[in-house]
C-alpha positions in Angstrom: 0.0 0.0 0.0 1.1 3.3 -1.5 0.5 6.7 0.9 -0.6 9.8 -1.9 -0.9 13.1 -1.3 -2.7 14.7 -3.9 -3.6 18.4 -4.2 -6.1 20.3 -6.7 -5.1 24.1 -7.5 -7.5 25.7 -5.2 -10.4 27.6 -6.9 -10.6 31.5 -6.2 -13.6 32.8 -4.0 -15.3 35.1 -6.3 -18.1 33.3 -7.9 -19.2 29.8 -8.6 -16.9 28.0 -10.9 -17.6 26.5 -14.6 -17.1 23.9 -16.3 -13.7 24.4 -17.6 -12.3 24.7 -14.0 -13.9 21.7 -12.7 -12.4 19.9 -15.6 -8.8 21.8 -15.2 -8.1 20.2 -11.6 -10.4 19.0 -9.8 -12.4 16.4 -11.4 -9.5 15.0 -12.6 -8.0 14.5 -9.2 -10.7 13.4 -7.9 -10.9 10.8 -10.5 -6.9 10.1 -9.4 -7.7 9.9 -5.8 -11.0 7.4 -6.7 -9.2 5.1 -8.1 -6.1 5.1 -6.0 -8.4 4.2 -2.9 -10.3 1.5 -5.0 -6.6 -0.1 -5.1 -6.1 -0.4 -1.4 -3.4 3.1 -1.7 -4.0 5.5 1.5 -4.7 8.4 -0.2 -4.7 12.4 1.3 -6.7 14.6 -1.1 -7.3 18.2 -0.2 -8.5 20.9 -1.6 -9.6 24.8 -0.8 -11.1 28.2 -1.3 -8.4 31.1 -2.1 -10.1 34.0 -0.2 -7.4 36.8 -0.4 -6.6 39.1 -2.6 -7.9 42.1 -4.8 -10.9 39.7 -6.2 -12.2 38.8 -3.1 -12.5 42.4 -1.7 -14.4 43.6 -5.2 -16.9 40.9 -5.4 -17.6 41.1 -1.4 -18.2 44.9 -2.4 -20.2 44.3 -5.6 -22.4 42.1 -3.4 -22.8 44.4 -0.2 -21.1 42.2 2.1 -18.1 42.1 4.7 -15.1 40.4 3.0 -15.0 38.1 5.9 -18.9 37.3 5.6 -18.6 37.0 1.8 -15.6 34.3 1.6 -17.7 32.3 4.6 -20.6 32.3 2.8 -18.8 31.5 -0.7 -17.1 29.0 0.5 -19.7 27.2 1.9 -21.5 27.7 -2.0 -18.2 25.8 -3.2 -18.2 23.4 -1.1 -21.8 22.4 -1.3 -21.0 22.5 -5.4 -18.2 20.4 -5.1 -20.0 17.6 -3.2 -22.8 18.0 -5.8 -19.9 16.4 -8.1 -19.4 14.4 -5.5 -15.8 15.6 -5.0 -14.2 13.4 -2.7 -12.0 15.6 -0.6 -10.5 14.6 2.1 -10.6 18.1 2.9 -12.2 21.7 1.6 -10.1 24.1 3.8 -9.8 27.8 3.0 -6.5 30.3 2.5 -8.4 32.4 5.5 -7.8 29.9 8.3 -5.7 30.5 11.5 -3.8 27.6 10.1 -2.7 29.5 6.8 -2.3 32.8 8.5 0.2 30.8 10.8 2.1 29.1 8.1 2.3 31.8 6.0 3.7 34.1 8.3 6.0 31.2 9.3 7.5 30.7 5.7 8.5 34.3 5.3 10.6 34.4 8.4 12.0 31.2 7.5 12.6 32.5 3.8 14.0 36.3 5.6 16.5 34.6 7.9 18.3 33.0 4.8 18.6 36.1 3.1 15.6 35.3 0.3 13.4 38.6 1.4 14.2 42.1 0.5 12.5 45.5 1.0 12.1 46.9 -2.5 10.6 50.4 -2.6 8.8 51.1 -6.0 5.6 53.7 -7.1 2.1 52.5 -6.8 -1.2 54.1 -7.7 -3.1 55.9 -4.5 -6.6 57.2 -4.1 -7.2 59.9 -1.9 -10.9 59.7 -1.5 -10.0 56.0 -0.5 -7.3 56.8 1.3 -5.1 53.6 0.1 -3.0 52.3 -2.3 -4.7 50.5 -5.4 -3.7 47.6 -6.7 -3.6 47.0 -10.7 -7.4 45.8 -10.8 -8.4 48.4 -8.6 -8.3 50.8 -11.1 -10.4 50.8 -14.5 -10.6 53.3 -17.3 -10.5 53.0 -20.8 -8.3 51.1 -22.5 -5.5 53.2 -25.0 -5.4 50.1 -27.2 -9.0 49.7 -28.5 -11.3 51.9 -26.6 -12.8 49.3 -23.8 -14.1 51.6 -20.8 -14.0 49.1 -18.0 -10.3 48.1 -18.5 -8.2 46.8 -15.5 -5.0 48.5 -14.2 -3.2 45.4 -15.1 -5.3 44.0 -18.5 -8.0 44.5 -20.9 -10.2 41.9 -20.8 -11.8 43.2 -24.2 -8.6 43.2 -25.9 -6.4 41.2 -24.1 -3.5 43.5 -23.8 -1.4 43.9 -20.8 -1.1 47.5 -19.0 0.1 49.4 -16.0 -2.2 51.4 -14.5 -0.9 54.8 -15.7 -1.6 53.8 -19.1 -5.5 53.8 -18.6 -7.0 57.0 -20.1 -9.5 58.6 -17.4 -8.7 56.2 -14.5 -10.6 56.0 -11.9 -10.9 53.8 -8.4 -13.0 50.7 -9.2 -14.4 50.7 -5.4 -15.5 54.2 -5.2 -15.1 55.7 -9.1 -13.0 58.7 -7.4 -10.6 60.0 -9.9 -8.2 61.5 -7.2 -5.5 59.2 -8.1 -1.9 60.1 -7.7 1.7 57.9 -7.8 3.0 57.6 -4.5 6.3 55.5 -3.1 5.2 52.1 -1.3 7.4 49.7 0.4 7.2 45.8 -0.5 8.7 42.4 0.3 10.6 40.5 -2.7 11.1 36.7 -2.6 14.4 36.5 -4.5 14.0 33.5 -6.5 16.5 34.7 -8.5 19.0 32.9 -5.8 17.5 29.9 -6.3 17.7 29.5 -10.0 20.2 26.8 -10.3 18.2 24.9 -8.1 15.4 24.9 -9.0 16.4 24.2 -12.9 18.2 21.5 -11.3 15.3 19.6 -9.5 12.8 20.9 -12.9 15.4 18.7 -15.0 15.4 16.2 -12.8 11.1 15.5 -13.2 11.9 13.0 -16.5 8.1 11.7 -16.0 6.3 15.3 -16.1 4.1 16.1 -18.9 5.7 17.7 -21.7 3.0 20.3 -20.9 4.4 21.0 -17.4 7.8 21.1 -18.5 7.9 23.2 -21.2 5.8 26.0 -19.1 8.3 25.5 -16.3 11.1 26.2 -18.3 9.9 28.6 -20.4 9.2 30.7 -17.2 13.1 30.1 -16.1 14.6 30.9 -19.0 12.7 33.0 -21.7 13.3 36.5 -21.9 15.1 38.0 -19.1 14.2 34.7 -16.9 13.0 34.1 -13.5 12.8 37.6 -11.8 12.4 37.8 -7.9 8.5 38.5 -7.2 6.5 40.8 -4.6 4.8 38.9 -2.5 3.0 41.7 -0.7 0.2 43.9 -1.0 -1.6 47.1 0.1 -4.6 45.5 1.2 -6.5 45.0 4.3 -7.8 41.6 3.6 -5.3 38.7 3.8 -2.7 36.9 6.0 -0.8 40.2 7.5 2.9 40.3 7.5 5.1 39.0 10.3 8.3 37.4 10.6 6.6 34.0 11.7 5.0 35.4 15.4 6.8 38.4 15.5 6.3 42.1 13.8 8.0 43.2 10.4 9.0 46.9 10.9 7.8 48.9 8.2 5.3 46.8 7.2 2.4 47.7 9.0 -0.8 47.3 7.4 0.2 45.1 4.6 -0.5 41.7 3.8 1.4 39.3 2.0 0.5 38.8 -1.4 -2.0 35.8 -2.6 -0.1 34.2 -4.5 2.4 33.8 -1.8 -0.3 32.3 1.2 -2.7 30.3 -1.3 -0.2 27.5 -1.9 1.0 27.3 1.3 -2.9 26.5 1.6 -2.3 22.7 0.7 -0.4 22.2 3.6 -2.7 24.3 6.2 -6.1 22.8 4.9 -4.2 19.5 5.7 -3.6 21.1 9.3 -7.1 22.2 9.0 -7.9 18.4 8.4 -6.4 17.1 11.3 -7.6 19.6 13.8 -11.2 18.6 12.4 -10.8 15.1 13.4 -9.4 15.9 16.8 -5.3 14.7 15.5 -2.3 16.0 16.8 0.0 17.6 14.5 1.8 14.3 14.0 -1.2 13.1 12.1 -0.9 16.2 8.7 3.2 16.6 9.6 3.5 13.1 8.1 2.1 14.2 5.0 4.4 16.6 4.6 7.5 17.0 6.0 10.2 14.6 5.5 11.7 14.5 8.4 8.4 13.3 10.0 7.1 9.9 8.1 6.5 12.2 4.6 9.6 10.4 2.8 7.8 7.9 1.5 4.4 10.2 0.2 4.2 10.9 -3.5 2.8 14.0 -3.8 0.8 14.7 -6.8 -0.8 18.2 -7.8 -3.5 18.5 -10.4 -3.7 22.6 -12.3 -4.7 24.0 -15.3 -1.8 25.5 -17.6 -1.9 29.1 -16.3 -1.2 27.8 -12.5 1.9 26.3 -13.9 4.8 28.6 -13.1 3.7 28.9 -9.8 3.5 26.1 -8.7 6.8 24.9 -10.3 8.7 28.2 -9.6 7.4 30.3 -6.5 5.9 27.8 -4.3 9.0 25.4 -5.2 11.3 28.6 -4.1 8.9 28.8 -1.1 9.4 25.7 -0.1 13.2 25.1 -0.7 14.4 28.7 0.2 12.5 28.2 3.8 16.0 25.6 4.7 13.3 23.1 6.0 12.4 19.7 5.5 8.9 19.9 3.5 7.7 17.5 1.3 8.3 18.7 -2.5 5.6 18.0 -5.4 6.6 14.5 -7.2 4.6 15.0 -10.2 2.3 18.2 -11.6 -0.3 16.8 -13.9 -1.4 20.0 -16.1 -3.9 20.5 -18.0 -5.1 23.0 -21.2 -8.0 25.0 -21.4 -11.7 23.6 -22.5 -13.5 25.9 -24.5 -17.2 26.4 -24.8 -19.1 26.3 -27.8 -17.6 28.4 -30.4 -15.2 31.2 -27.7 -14.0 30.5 -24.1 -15.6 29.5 -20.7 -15.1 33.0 -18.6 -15.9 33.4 -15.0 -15.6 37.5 -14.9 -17.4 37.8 -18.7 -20.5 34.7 -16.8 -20.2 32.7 -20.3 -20.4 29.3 -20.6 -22.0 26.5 -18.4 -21.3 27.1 -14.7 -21.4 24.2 -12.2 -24.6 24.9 -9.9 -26.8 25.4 -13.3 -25.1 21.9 -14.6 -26.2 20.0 -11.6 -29.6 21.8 -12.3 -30.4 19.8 -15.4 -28.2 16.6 -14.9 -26.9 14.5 -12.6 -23.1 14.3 -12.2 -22.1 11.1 -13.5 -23.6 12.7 -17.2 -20.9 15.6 -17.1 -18.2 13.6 -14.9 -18.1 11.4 -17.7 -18.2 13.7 -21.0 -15.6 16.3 -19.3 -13.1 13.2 -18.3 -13.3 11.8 -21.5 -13.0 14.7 -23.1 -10.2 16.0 -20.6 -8.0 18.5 -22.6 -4.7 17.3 -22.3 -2.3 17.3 -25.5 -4.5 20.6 -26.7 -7.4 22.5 -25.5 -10.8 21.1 -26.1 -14.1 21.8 -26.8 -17.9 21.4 -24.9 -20.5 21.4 -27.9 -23.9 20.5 -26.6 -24.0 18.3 -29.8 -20.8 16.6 -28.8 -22.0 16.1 -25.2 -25.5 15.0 -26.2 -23.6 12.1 -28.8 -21.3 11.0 -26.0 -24.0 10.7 -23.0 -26.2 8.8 -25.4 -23.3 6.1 -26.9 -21.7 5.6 -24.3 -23.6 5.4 -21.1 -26.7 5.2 -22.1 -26.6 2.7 -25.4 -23.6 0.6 -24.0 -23.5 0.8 -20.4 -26.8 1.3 -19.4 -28.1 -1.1 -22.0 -26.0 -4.2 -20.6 -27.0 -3.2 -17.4 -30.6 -3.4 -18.3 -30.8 -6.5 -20.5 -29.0 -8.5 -17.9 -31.1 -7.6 -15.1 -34.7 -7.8 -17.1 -33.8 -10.9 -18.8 -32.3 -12.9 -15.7 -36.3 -11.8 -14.1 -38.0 -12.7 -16.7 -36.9 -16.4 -17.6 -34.7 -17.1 -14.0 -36.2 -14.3 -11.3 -34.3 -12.2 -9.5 -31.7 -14.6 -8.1 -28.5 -15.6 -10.0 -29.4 -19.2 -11.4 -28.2 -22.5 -11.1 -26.4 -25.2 -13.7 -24.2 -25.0 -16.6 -20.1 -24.5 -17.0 -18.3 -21.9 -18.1 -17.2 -22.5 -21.9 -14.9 -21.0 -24.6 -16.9 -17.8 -24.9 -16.6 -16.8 -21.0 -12.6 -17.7 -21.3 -12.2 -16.0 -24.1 -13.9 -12.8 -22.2 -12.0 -13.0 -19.0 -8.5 -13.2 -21.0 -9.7 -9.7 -22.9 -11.1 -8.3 -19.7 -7.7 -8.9 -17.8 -5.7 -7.1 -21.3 -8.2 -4.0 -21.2 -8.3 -3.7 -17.1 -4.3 -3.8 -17.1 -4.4 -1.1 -19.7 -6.7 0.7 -18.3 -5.1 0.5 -14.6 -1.7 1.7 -16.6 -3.7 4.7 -18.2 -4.8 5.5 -14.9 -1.0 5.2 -13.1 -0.1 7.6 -15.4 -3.1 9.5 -15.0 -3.9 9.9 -18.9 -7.2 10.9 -18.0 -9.1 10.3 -22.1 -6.9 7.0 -21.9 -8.2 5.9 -19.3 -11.8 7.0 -19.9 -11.7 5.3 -24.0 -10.2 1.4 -22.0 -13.3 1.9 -19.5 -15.7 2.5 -22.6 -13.9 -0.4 -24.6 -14.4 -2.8 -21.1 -18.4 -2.3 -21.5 -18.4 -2.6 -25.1 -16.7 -6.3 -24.1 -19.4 -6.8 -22.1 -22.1 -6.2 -24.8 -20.3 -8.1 -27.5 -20.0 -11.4 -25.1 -23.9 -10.6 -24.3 -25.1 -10.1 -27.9 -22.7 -13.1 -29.1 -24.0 -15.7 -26.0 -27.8 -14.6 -26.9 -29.2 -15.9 -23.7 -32.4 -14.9 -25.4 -32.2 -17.5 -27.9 -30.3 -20.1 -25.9 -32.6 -21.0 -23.6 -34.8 -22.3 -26.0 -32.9 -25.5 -26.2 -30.5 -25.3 -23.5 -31.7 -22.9 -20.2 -28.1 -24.9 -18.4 -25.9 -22.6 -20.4 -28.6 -19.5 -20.5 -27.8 -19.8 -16.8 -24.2 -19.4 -17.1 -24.1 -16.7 -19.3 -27.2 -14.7 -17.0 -24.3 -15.6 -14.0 -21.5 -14.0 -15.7 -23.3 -10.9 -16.9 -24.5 -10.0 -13.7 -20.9 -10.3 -12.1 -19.8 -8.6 -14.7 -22.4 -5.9 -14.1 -20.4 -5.9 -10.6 -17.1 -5.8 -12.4 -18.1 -3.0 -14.2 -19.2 -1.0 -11.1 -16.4 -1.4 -9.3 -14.3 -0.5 -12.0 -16.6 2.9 -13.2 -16.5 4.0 -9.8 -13.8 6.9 -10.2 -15.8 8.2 -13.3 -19.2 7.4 -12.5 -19.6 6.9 -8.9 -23.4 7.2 -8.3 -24.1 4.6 -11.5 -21.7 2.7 -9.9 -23.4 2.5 -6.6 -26.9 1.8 -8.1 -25.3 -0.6 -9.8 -24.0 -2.0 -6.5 -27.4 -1.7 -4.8 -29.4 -3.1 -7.2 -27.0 -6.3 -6.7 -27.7 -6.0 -3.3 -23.7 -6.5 -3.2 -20.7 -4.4 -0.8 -17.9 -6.0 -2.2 -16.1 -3.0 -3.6 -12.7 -5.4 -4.2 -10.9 -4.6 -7.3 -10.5 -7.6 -9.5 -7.0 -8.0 -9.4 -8.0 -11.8 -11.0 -10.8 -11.1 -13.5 -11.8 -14.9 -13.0 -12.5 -14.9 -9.2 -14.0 -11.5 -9.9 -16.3 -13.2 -12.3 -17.7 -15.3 -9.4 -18.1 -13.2 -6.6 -21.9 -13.2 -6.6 -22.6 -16.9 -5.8 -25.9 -19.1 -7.7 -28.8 -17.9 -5.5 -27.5 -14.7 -4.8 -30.4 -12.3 -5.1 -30.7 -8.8 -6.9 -33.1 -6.1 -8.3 -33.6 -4.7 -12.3 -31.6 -1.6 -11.7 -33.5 1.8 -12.8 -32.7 2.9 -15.8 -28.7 4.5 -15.2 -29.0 7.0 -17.8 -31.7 8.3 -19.3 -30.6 9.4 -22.9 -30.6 13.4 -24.1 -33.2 14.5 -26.4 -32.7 16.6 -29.6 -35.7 19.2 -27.8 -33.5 18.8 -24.3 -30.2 19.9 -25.7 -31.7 22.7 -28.3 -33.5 24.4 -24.8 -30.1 24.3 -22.9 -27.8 25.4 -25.7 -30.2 28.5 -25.7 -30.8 29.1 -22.6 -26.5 28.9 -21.9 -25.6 31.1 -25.4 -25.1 34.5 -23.7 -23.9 35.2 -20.2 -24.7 34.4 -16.7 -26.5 37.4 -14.9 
């Protein structure tokens, strides 16, 4: 048994998320952590909210609520959401807790008593009538480039090009619209990564196994242009973890937090303190996940992000975590993924287009878009939701292959035997010949799944019920039992542990089919069939079951014209 920490980049605060980030991190390790447990593995999965920073403050505002009440009661939205997915967490923590604020504040005095911190004074955008300094997106104006009004201090969203805030023609404060906005001097702490370059090159080149993806992102951020530059890691904000030199003051830096980007991976390990302190642990019990020096030595720690969370998380967290002189468990392997587009443009949380995840549980189940996105996961290139596509690949594959078997087995065994697995018979020619391809297409799919090739994975799973039809169809139970109910029996016998097969083995895709499936076979043995022969006898002659509902009801043509209507513009 394998221990596996696995981590999903943690999704920001402001607003419910769509389908694209679901599909960018955590579905994917979800479907990672699934099917590690169904192996016997001990497996840590954690996830969060990110609650500081310059979004979090403007969408508490825009909604007419403390920042602090905001994040509480968005997380609890996300969390709710995620279990709607049925997200298996081991825990949902958030960037806000004591936990975080502690280890935070610890790295930085770690990372300033071995010389990786200095004070860098430098000109920043200040608002009189809000008496503060304002960050890049605090400001908006009209963009010099093509005319957008509501450009950000740092982008154009309309446009797409990059700015500074002094570019913006008639800028103004995006919290109160004051134009009173002058340049003054601000004082800020740098994390100089720059000292850390050889080593972290070193420790990139030595991650043979990553995705090229990963890779080339990593490097591209160490080396391109003028290379990796030493970062600001904090802010003139009031919401976030506020500086200190681990428990004690950092003069100077009064009334300053420490940059989001900083605190929010530093998350993975709090929420995992957050974890333990929820189940009444000592620190022993998250400290083995990840420190070294502590039990974590023999953890593989995989993290699961979408493309743009790359250099982070192979760059600044990496320095964080290095630079700090202590004995913390480093990310193993970063599985990365591109973006999913929607329908003709791109998913976009700020511009509300696309399908989000609360109005995709509202017309579906989970296991219908669990299925489509992970088959559909973009990982060589980005990808593409069509509601034609999605209505095509629900109505193949788990409706006319999975759901069929499922249903023809069941009814037919009632009909001619009842609903108890029947007697007499031997297994033949046909049922070897299945059990030697169901052992070659489980192995390949468990070695898809190892290396966490998500659309691998998901086509051997699909190609394992197809098996499963064509030994049904070929066997025609239907037609044999007119001269030979004996061998009728068999067949019913190894179609309906084979329906158990199937639902142990569709449980990191499709856990709620899988379970019906399980109930209907009034069966609990969730044991992966490591020997596809005993695994084709586990429910014994007499054993007794239901007809399972229907698992998937197929998408009409009127069903998927109404929501491809109703999801064409943007969410209000």
């Amino acid at each position: 048994m394998a221990r596996i920490l696995i981590t999903s980049a943690i999704p920001y605060i402001n607003g419910i998320k769509h389908l694209g980030n679901l599909v960018g991190s955590q579905l994917p390790a979800d479907l990672y952590a699934r099917y590690l447990r169904g192996r016997g593995h001990e497996v840590m999965f954690i996830c969060a909210t990110d609650e500081h920073g310059t979004p979090a403050e403007l969408a508490a505002a825009k909604a007419g609520e403390p920042v602090e009440t905001y994040c509480a009661r968005m997380h609890q939205v996300q969390k709710d959401i995620a279990q709607g997915f049925r997200l298996s967490f081991d825990h949902f923590g958030r960037s806000s807790s004591p936990q975080n604020h502690a280890l935070t504040q610890h790295f930085a005095g770690k990372l300033a008593e071995n010389g990786l911190i200095s004070e860098v004074s430098e000109k920043q955008v200040f608002c009189k009538t809000d008496n503060r300094f304002l960050p890049d997106r605090y400001i908006t104006g009209t963009c010099p480039e093509c005319g957008y009004e509501s450009a950000r201090g740092d982008q154009c969203e309309n446009c797409t090009k990059q700015l500074d805030p002094t570019d913006l023609i008639n800028p103004r404060s995006a919290i109160s619209g004051a134009t009173d906005l002058e340049v003054r001097e601000t004082k800020h702490l740098y994390l100089r990564q720059t000292l850390l370059k050889d080593r972290l090159a070193a420790w990139i080149d030595s991650k043979t196994d990553w995705p090229i993806l990963t890779t080339s992102i990593a490097k591209k951020w160490l080396n391109d242009g003028d290379g990796l530059q030493d970062r600001g890691i904090t802010r003139d904000l009031h919401w976030g973890v506020p500086v200190r030199k681990g428990t004690e003051d950092w003069p100077g830096m009064e009334g300053k937090v420490f940059y989001v980007w900083f605190d929010a991976p530093i998350e993975y390990i709090a929420a995992t303190a957050e974890w333990a302190n929820a189940q009444g642990l000592e620190d022993a019990a998250w400290q083995r996940w990840w420190r070294t020096d502590l039990g974590a030595d023999d953890v593989r720690y995989v993290q699961f992000m979408g493309k743009d969370n790359v250099p982070f998380h192979t760059l600044s967290f990496p320095a964080t975590i290095m630079g700090s002189g202590e004995p913390w468990k480093l990310v193993d392997y970063i599985k990365s993924f591109n973006y999913l587009n929607y329908d003709g443009g791109q998913f976009s949380t700020s511009q509300g287009r696309g399908v989000f995840m609360d109005q995709a549980l509202s017309i579906l189940p989970p296991d219908y878009w669990r299925w489509w996105l992970l088959s559909h996961a973009p990982e060589s290139a980005d990808s593409e939701f069509t509601w034609e596509n999605f209505q095509a690949s629900v109505n193949k594959d788990l409706a006319d292959v999975l759901g069929n078997f499922v249903s023809r087995i069941t009814k037919f065994c009632r009909a001619k035997f009842g609903e108890a697995l029947p007697a007499g018979g031997t297994l033949g020619p046909a049922e070897a010949a299945l059990t030697a391809e169901l052992s070659t297409r489980i192995h390949a799919y468990e070695t898809a799944m190892e290396a966490m090739e998500v659309r691998k994975a998901a086509a051997e799973l699909r190609a394992l019920w197809v098996a499963g039809n064509e030994y049904l169809q070929a066997a025609a139970p239907w037609s044999v039992i007119k001269t030979d109910a004996d061998q009728a029996a068999v067949i019913v016998r190894v179609s309906l542990n084979l329906m158990r097969l199937y639902a142990v083995l569709s449980r990191p895709f499709i856990p709620d089919a899988s379970a019906a499936m399980m109930q209907a076979l009034g069966c609990t043995d969730w044991d992966w069939p490591d020997d596809v022969a005993a695994g084709l006898n586990v429910l014994p002659i007499g054993h007794e079951f239901a007809v399972a509902d229907v698992l998937f009801e197929k998408i009409t043509d009127e069903q998927r014209s109404d929501w491809q209507a109703r999801f064409s513009g943007v969410r209000s």
